[in-house]
N, C-alpha and C positions, 0 to 999 in steps of 0.2 A: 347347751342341751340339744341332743338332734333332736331332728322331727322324724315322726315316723311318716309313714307313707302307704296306702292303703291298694291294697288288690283283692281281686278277686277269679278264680277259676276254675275250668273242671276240676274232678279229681281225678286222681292215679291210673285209675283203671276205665277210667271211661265208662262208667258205668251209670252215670247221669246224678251223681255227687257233685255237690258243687263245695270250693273251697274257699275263707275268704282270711286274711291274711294282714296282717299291721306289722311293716319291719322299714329299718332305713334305711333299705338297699334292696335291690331289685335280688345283687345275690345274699342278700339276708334271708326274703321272699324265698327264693330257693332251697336255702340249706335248712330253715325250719320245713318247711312243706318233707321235704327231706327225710327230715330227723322224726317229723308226723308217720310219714310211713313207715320208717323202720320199726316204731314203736307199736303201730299198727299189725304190723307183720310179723312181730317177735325178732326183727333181728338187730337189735339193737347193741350188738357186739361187731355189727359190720357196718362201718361205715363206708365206704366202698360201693357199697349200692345203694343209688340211688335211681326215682324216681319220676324226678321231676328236672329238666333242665333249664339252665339260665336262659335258651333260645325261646325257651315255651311262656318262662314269665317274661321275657321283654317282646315276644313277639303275637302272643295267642292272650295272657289275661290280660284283664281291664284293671287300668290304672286309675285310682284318686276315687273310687267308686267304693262306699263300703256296704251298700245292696239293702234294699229294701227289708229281708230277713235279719237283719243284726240290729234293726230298730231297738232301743232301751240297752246294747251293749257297747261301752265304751270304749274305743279302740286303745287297746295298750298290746305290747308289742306280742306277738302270740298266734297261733293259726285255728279256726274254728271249719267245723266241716258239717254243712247237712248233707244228710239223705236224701234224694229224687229219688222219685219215683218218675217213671213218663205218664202222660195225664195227668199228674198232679203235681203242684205248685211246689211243696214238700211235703213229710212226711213226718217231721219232727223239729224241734227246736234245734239251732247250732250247737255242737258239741264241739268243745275246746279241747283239741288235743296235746297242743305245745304251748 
């Protein structure tokens, strides 16, 4: 059985979203995050664009961290995104997009 592997990071647009992420590969990491946004964006007929690169999750998110907000959620393989706000902590509970 793999193990999965746990990240965490901005989101897409830099808009003060944060992501957080359970996959067993840094480019599993990616291609869900990925696949979060197209589905986010309606383009889900284009896989081709993409959002997030393999450079940003092995080199800008935090690894083996599954962040004090996912407290009571059990990491299984799949990407969770809150809302920031700046000045505040968040603004909502983690919504599971993939």
């Amino acid at each position: 059985m793999r193990k999965l592997k746990l990240f965490n990071g901005r989101d897409w647009d830099c808009r003060g979203g944060h992501l957080y992420v359970a996959a067993y590969s840094e480019k599993d990491a990616c291609d869900l995050s990925n696949e979060a946004y197209r589905r986010l964006k309606g383009y889900t007929d284009r896989p081709d664009i993409k959002a997030t690169t393999l450079n940003e999750v092995r080199n800008y998110w935090s690894k083996g961290c599954w962040g004090d907000r996912m407290i009571g959620i059990t990491p299984e393989r799949g990407l969770w995104w809150v809302e920031q706000n700046y000045g505040s902590k968040s603004s909502g509970a983690p919504r599971r997009l993939v």
